[in-house]
The first five atom37 places (N, CA, C, CB, O) and aatype in JSON, in Angstrom:
{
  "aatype": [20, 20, 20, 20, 20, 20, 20, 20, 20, 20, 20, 20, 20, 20, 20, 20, 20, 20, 20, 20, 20, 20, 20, 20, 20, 20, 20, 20, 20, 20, 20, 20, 20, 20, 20, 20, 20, 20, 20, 20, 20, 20, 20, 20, 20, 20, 20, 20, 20, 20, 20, 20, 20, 20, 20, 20, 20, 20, 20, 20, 20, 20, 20, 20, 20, 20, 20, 20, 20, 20, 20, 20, 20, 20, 20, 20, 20, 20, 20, 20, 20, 20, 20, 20, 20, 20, 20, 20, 20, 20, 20, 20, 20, 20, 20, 20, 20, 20, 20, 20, 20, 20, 20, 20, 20, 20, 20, 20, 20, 20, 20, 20, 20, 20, 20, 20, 20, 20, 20, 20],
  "atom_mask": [
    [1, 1, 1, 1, 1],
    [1, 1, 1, 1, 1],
    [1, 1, 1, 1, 1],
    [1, 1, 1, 1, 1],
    [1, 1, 1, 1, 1],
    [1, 1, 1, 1, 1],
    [1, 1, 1, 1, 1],
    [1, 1, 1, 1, 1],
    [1, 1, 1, 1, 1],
    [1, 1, 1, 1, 1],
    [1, 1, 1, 1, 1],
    [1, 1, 1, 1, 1],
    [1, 1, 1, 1, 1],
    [1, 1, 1, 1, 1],
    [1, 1, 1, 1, 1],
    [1, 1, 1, 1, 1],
    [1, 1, 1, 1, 1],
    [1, 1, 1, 1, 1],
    [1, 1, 1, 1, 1],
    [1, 1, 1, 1, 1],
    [1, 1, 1, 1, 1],
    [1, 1, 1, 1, 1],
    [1, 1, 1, 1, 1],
    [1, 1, 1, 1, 1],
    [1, 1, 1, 1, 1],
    [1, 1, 1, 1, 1],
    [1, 1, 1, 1, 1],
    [1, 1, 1, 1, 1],
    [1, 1, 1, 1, 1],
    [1, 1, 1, 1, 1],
    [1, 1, 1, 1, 1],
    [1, 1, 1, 1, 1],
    [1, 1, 1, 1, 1],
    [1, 1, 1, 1, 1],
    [1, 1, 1, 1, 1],
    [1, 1, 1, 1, 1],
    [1, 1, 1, 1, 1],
    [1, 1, 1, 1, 1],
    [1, 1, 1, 1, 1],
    [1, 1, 1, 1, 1],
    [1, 1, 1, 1, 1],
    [1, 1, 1, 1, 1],
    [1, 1, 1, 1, 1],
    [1, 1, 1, 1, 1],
    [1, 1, 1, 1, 1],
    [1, 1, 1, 1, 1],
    [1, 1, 1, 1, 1],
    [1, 1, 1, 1, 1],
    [1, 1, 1, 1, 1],
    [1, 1, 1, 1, 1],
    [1, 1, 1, 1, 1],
    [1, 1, 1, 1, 1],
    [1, 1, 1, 1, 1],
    [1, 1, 1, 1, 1],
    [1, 1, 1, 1, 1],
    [1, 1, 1, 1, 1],
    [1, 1, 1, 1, 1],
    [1, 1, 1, 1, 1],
    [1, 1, 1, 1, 1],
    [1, 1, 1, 1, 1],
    [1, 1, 1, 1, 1],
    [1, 1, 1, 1, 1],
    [1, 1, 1, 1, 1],
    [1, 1, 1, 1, 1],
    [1, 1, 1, 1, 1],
    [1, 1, 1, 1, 1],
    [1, 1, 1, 1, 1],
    [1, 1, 1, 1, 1],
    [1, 1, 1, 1, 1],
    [1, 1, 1, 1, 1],
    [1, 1, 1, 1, 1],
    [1, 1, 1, 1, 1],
    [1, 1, 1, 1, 1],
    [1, 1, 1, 1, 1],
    [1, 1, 1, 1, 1],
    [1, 1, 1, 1, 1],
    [1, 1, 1, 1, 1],
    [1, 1, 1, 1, 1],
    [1, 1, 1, 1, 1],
    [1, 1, 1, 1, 1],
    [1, 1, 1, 1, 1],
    [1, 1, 1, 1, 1],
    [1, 1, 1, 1, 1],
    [1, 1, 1, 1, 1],
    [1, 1, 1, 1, 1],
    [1, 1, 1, 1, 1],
    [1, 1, 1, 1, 1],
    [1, 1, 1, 1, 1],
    [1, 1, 1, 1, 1],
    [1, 1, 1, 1, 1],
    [1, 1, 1, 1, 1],
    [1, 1, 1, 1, 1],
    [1, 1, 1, 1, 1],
    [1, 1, 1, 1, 1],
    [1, 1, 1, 1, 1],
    [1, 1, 1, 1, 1],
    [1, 1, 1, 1, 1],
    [1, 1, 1, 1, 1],
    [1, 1, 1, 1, 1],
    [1, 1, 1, 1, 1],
    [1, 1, 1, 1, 1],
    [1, 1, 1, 1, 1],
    [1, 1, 1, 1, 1],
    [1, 1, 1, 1, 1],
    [1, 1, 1, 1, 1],
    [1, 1, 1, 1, 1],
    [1, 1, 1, 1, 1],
    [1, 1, 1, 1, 1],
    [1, 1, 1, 1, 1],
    [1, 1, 1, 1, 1],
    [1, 1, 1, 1, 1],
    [1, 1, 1, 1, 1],
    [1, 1, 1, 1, 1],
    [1, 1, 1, 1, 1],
    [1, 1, 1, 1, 1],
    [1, 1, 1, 1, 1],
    [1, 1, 1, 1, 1],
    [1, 1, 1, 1, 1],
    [1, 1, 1, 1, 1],
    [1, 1, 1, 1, 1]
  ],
  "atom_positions": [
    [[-9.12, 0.15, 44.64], [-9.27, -0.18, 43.23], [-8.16, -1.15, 42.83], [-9.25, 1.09, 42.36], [-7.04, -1.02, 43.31]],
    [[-8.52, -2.31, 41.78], [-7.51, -3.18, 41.47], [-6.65, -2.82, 40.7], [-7.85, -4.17, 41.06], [-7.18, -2.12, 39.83]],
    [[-5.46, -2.93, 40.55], [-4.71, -2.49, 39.51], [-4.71, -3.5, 38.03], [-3.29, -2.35, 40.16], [-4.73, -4.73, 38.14]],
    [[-4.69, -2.9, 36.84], [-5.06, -3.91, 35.92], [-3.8, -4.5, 35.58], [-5.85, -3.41, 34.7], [-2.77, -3.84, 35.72]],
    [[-3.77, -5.66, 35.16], [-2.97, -6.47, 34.81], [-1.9, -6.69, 34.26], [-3.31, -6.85, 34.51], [-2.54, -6.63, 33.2]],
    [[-0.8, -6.9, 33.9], [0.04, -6.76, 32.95], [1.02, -7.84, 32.73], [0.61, -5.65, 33.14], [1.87, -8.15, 33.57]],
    [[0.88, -8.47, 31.45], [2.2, -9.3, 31.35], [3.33, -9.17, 31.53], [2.43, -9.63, 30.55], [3.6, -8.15, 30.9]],
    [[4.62, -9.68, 32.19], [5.69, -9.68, 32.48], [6.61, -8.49, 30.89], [6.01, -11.47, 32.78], [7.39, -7.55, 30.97]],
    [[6.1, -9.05, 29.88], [6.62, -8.72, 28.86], [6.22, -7.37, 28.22], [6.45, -9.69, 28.14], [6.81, -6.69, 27.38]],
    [[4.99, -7.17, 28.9], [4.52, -5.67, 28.48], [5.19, -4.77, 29.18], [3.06, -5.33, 28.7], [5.65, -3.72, 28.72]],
    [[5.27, -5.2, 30.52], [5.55, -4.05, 31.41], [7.2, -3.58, 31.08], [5.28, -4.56, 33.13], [7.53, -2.48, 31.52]],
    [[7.78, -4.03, 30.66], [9.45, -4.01, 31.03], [10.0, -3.7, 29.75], [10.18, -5.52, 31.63], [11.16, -3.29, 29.74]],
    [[9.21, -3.84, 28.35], [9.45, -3.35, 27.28], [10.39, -3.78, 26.24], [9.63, -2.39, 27.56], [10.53, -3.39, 25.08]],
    [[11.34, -5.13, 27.28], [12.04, -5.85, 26.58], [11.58, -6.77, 24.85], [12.34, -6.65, 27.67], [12.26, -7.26, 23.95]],
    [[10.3, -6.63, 25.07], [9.71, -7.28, 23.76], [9.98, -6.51, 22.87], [8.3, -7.55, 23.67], [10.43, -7.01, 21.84]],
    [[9.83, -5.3, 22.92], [9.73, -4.22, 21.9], [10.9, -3.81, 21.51], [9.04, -3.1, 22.28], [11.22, -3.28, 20.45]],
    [[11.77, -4.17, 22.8], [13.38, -3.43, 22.07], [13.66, -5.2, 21.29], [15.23, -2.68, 23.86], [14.17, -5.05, 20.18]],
    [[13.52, -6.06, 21.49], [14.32, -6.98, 20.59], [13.18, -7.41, 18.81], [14.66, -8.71, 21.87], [13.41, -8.19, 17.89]],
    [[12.26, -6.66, 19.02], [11.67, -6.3, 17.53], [11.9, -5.59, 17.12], [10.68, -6.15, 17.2], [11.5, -5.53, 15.96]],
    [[12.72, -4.4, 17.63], [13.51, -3.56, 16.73], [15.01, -3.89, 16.7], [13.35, -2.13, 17.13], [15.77, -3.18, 16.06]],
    [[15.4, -4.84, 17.31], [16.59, -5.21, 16.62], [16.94, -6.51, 15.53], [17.37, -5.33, 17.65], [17.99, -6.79, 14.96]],
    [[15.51, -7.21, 15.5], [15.59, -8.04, 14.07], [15.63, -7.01, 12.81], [14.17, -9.09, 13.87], [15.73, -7.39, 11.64]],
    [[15.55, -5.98, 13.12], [15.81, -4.75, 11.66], [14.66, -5.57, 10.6], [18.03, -4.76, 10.71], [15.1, -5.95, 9.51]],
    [[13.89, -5.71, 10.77], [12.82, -6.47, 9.64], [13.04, -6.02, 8.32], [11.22, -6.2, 9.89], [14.01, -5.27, 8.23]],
    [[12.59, -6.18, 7.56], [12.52, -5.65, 6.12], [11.09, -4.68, 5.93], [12.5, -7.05, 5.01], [10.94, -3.53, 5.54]],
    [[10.08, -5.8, 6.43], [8.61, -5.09, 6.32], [8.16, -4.83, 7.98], [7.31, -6.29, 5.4], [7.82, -5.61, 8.87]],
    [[8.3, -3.57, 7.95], [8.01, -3.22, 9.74], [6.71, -2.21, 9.81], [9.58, -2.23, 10.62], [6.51, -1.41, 10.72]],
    [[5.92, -2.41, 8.74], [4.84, -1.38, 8.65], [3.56, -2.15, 8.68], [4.94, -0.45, 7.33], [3.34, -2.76, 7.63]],
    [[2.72, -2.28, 9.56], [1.42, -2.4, 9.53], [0.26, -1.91, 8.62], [1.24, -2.07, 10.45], [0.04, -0.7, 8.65]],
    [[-0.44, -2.61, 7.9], [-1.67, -1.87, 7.19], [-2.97, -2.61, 7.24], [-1.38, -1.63, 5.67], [-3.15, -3.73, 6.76]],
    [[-3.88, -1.89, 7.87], [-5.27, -2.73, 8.36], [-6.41, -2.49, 7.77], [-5.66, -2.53, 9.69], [-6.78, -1.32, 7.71]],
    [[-7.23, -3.52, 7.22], [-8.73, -2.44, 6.55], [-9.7, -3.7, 7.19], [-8.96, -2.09, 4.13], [-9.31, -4.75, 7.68]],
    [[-10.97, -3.27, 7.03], [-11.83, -4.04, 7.92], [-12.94, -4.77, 6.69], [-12.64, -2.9, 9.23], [-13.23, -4.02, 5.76]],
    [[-13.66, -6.44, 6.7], [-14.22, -6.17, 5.82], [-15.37, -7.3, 6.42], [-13.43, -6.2, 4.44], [-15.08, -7.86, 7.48]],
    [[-16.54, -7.58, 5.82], [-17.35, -8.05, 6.35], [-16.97, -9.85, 6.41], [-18.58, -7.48, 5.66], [-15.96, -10.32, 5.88]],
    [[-17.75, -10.49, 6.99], [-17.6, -12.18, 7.18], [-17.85, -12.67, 5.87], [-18.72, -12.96, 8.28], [-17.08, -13.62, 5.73]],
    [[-18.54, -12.51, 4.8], [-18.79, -13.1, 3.61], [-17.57, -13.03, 3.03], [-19.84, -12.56, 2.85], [-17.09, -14.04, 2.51]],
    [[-16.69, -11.43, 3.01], [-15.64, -11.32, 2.41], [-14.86, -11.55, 2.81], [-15.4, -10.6, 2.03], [-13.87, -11.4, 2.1]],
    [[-14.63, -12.05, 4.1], [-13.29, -12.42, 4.61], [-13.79, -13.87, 3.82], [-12.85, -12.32, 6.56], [-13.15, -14.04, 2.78]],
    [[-14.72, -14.86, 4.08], [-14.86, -16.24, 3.56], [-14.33, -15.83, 2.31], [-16.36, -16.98, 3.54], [-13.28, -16.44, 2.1]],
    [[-14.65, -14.92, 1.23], [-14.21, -15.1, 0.06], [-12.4, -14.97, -0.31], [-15.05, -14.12, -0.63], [-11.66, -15.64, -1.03]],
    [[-12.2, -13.86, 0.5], [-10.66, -13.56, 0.23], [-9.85, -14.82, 0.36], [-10.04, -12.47, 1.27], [-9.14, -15.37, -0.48]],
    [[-10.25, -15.29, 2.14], [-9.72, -16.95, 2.64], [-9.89, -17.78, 1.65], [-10.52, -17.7, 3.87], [-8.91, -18.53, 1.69]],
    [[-10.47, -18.04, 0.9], [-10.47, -19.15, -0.1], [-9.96, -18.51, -1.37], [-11.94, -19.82, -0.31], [-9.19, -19.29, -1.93]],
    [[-10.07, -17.68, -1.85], [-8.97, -17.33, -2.5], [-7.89, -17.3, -2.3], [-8.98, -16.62, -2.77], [-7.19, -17.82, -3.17]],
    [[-7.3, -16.8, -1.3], [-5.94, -17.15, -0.62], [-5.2, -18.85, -0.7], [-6.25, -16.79, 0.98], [-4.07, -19.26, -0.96]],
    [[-6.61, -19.56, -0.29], [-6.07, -21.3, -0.11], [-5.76, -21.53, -1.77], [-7.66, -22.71, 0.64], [-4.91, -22.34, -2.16]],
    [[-6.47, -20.8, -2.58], [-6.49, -21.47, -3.9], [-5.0, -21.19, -4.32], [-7.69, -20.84, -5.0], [-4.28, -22.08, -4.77]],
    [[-4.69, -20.19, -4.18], [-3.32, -19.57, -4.52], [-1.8, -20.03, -3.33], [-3.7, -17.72, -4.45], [-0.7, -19.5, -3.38]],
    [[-2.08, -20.74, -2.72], [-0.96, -21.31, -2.22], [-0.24, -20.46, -1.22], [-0.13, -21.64, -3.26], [0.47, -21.03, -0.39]],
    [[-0.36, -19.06, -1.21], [0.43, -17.99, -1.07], [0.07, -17.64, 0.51], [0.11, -16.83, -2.22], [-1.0, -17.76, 1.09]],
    [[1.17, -17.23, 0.93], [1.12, -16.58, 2.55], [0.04, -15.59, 2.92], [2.46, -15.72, 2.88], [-0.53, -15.42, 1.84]],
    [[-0.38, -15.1, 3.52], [-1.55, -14.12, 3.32], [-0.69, -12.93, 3.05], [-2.66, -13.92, 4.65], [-0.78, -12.3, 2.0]],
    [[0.22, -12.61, 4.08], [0.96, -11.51, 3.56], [1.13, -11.44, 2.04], [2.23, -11.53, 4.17], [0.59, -10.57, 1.37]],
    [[1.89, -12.39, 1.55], [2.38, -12.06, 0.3], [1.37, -12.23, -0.64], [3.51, -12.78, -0.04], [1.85, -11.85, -1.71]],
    [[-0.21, -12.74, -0.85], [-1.35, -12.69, -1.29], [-1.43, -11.39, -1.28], [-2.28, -13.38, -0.68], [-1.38, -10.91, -2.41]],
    [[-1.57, -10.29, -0.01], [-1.92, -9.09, 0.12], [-1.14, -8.34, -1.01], [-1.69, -8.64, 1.52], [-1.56, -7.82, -2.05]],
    [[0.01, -8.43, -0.54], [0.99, -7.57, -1.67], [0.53, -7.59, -2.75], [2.34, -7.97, -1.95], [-0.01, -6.69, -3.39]],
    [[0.88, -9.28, -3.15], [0.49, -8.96, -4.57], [-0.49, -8.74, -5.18], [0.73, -9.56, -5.18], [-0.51, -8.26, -6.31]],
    [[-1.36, -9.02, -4.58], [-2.88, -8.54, -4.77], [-3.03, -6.96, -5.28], [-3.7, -8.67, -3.25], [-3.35, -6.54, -6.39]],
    [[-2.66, -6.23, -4.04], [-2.41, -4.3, -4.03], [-1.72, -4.03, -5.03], [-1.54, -3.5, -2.76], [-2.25, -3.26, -5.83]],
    [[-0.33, -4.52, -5.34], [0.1, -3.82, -6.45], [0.3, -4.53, -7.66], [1.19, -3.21, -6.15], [1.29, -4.23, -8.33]],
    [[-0.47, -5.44, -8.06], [0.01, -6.03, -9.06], [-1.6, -6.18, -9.98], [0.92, -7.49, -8.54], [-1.51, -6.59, -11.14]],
    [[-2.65, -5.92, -9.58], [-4.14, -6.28, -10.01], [-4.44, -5.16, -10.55], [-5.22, -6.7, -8.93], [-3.89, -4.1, -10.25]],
    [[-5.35, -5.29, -11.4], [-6.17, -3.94, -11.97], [-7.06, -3.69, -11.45], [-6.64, -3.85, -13.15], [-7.85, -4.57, -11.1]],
    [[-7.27, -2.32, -11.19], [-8.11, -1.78, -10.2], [-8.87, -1.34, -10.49], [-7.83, -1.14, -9.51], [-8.34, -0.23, -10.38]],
    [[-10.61, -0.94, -11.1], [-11.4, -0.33, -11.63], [-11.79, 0.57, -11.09], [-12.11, -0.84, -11.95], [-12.28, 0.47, -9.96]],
    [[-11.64, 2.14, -11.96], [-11.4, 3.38, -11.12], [-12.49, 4.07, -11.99], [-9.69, 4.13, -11.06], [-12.67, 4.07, -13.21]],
    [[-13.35, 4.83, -10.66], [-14.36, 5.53, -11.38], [-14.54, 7.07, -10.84], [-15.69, 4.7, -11.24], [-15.05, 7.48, -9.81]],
    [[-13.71, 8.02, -12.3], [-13.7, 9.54, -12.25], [-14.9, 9.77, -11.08], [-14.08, 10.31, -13.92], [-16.08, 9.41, -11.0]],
    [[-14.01, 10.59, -10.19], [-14.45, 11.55, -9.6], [-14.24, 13.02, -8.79], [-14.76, 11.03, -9.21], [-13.27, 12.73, -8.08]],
    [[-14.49, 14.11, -8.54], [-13.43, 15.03, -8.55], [-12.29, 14.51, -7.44], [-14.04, 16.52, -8.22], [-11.12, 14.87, -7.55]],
    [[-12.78, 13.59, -6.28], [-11.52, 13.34, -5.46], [-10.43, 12.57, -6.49], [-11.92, 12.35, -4.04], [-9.32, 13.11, -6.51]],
    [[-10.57, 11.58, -7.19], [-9.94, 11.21, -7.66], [-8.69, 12.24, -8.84], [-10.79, 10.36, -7.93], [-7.47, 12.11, -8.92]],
    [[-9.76, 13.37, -9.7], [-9.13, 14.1, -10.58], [-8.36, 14.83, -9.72], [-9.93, 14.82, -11.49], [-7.32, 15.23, -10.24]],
    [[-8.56, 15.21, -8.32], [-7.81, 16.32, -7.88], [-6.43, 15.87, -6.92], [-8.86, 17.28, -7.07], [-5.49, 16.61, -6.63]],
    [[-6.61, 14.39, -6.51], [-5.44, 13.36, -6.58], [-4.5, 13.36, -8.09], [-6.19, 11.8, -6.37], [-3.31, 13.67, -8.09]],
    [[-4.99, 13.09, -8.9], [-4.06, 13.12, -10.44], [-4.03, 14.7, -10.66], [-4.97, 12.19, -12.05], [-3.17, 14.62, -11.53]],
    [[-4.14, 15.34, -10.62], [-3.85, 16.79, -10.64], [-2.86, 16.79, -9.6], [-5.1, 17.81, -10.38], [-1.7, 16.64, -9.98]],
    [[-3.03, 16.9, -8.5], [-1.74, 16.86, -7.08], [-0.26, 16.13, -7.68], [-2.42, 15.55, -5.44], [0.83, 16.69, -7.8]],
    [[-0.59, 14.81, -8.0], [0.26, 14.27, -7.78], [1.25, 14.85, -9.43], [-0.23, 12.73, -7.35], [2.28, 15.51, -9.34]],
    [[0.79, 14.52, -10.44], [1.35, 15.36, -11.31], [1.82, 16.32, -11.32], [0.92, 15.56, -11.87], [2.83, 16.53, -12.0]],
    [[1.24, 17.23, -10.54], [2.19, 18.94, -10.06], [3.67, 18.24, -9.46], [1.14, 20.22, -8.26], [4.76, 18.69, -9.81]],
    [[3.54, 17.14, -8.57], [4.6, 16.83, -7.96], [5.58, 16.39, -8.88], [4.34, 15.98, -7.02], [6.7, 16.88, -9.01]],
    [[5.1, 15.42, -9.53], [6.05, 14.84, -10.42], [6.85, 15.86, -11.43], [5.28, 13.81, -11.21], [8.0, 15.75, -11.83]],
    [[5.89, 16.88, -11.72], [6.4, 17.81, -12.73], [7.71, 18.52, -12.06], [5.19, 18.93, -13.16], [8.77, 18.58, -12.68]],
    [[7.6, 18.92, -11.09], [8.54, 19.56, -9.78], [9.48, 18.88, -9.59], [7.98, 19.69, -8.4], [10.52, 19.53, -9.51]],
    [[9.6, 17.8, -9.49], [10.35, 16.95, -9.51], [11.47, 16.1, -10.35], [9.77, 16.58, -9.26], [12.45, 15.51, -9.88]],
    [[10.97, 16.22, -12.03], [11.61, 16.41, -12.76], [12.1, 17.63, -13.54], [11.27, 15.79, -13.16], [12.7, 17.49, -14.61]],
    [[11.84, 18.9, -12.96], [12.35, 20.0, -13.28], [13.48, 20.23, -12.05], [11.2, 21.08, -13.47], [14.38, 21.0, -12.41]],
    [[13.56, 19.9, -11.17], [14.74, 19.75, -10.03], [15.72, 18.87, -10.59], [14.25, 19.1, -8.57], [16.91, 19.16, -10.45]],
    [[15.26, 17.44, -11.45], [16.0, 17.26, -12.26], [15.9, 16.59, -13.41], [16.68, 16.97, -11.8], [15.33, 15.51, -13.52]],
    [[16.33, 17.09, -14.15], [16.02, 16.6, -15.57], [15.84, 15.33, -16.21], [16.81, 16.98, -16.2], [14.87, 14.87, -16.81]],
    [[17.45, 14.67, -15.89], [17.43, 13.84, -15.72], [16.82, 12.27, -15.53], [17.68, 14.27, -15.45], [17.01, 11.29, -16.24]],
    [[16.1, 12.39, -14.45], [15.23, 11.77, -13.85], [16.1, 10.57, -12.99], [14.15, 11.33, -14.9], [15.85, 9.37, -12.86]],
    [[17.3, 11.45, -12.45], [18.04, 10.01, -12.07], [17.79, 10.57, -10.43], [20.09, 9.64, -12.77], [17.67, 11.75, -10.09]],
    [[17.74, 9.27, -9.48], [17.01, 8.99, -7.97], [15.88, 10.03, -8.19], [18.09, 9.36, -6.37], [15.65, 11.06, -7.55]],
    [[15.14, 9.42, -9.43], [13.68, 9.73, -8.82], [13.41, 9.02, -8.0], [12.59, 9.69, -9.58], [14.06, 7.98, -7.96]],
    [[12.28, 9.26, -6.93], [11.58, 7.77, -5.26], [11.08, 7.11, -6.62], [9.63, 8.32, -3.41], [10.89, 7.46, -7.78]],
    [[10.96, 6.02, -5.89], [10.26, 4.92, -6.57], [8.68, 4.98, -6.58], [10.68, 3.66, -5.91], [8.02, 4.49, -7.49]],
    [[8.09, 5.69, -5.4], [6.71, 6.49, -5.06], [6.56, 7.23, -5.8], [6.5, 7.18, -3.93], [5.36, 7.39, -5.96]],
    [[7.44, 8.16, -6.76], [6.95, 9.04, -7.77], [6.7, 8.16, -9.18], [8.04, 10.28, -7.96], [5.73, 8.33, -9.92]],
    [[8.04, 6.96, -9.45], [7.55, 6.62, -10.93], [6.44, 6.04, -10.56], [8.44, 5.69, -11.92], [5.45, 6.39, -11.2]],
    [[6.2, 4.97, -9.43], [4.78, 4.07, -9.49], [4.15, 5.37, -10.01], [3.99, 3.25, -7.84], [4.35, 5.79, -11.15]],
    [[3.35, 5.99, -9.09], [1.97, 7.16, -9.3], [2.36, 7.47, -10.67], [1.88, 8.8, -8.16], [1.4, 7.26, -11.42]],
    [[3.37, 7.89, -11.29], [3.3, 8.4, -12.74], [2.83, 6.94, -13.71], [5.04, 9.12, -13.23], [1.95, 6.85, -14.57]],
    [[3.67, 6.01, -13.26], [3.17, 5.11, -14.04], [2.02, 4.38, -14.34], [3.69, 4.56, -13.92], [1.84, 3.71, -15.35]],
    [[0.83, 4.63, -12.9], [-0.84, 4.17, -12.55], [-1.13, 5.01, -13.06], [-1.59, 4.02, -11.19], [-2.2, 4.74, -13.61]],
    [[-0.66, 6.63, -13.4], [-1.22, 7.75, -14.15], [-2.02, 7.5, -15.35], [-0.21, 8.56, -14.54], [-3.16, 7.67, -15.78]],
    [[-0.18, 6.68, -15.89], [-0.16, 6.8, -17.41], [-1.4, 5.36, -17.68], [1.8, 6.54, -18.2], [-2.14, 5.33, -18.66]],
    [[-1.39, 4.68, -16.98], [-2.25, 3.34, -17.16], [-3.78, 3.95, -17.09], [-1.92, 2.06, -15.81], [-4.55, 3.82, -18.05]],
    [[-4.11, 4.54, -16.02], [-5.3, 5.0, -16.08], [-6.07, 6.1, -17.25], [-5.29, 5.44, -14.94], [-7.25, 6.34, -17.49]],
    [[-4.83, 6.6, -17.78], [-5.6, 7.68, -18.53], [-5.3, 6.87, -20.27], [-4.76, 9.64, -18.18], [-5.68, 7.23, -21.38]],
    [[-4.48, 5.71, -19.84], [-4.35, 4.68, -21.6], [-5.83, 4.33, -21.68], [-3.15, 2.77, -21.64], [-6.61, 4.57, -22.59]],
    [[-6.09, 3.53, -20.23], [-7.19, 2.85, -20.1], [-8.78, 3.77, -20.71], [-7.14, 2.47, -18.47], [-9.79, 3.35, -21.27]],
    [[-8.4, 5.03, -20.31], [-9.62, 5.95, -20.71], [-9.77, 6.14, -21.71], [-9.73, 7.05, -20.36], [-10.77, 5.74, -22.32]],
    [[-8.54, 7.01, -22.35], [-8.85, 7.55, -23.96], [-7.96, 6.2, -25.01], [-7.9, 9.61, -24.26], [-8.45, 6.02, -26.12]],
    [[-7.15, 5.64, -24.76], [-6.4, 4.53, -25.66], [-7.28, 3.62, -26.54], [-5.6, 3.54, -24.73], [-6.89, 3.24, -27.65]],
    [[-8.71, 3.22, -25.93], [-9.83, 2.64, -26.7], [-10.35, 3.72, -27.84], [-11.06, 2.24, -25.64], [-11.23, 3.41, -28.63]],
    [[-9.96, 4.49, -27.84], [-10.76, 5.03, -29.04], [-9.96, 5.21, -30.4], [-11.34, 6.42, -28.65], [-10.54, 5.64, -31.4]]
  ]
}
């Protein structure tokens, strides 16, 4: 049987130790899959905006409004995460080194539920 192949650089692992010593800033991968029409659409949105794809992505994710439609997964996500937050500011009052993962979610909270009842 043949043995399968391997680049010089795979095998010896040296690649991998000198990508962990640029200490990156962004060292996290995130992948979603989407069809050819929508990749054509995103890509040209992207060209229109000048922007790196990376940094398109970003700002795209956290900076856009997102149209969210009640459902119990969703209510029982805002139920969860609120228990947390509540826990969290009863540990401390304060609210000083809250994560920054807790104000975002409190703060998409508070946006989502303006967005609901605030029109009336």
């Amino acid at each position: 049987m043949d043995k399968i192949f391997r680049r010089v650089t795979m095998s010896d692992g040296k690649k991998q130790e000198q990508k962990k010593k640029k200490n990156r800033k962004r060292n996290v991968t995130m992948n979603f899959r989407v069809s050819e029409k929508e990749k054509k659409l995103i890509e040209s949105r992207i060209a229109l905006t000048g922007l790196p794809k990376s940094k398109y992505f970003i700002e795209s994710c956290l900076y856009q409004n997102v149209m969210i439609k009640g459902n119990i997964r969703v209510f029982d996500e805002i139920r969860k995460q609120v228990k947390e937050i509540a826990e969290a500011i009863n540990r401390n009052p304060n609210l000083e080194g809250l994560e920054d993962c807790r104000l975002e979610s409190l703060r998409m909270i508070l946006e989502m539920l303006e967005n609901l009842y605030g029109k009336e």
